[in-house]
C-alpha positions, 0 to 999 in steps of 0.5 A: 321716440327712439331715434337711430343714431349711426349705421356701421355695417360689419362686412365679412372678408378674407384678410382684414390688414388687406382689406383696411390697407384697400380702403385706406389707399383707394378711399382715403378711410382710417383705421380706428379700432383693430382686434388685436391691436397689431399683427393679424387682425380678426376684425378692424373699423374704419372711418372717413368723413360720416361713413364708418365700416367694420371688418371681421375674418369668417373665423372671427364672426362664426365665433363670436355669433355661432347663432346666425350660421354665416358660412361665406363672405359676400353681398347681395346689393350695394352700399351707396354712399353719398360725397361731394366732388364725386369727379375729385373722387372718381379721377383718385379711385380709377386705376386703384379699384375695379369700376363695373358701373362706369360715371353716369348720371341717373335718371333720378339726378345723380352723377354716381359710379360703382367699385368692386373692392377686394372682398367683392362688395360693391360700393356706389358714389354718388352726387345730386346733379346741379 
């Protein structure tokens, strides 16, 4: 049986050094691996933790997959991470990063909150309750 082993979206952006410096000062991710190594970067990952993202410049992406036709960045959903100590979190990312969904808890029994990064991408934290 194949097993699935990780998932490590690679998001669309503007400015790959600005999006990694957003998500390393409001997250707390590292960078791991850029292209190329210094200067502009046209794609770079990050890691914190389990979670794992990559980012990759429109240029970049439409040259290496001319195939799939993306002319735009953007999301049509979120990316609804799990944590612990999601009040720690929260209290570190409010006045970093744009909230649109405040800290509620679910009827599905999660304490969660939503951030806009710099991109536009949504990203939901979220806690089971109790």
């Amino acid at each position: 049986m194949v097993k699935f082993q990780s998932l490590a979206p690679n998001l669309v952006v503007d400015d790959v050094n600005k999006t990694v410096a957003f998500y390393a000062e409001t997250l707390g991710f590292v960078k791991i691996a850029s292209v190329p190594e210094t200067g502009q970067w046209q794609w770079a990952m990050v890691m914190r933790d389990g979670v794992t993202l990559m980012f990759q410049s429109l240029p970049s992406i439409q040259e290496d997959l001319p195939r799939l036709n993306i002319e735009k960045k953007g999301c049509m959903g979120t990316f609804y991470i799990g944590v612990e100590s999601i009040d720690e979190l929260y209290k570190d990312v409010k006045g970093k990063a744009d909230i649109p969904e405040d800290m509620r808890t679910t009827f599905y029994g999660k304490r969660e909150f939503t951030i806009r990064d710099i991109n536009g991408y949504y990203l939901t934290f979220a806690q089971d309750v109790g």
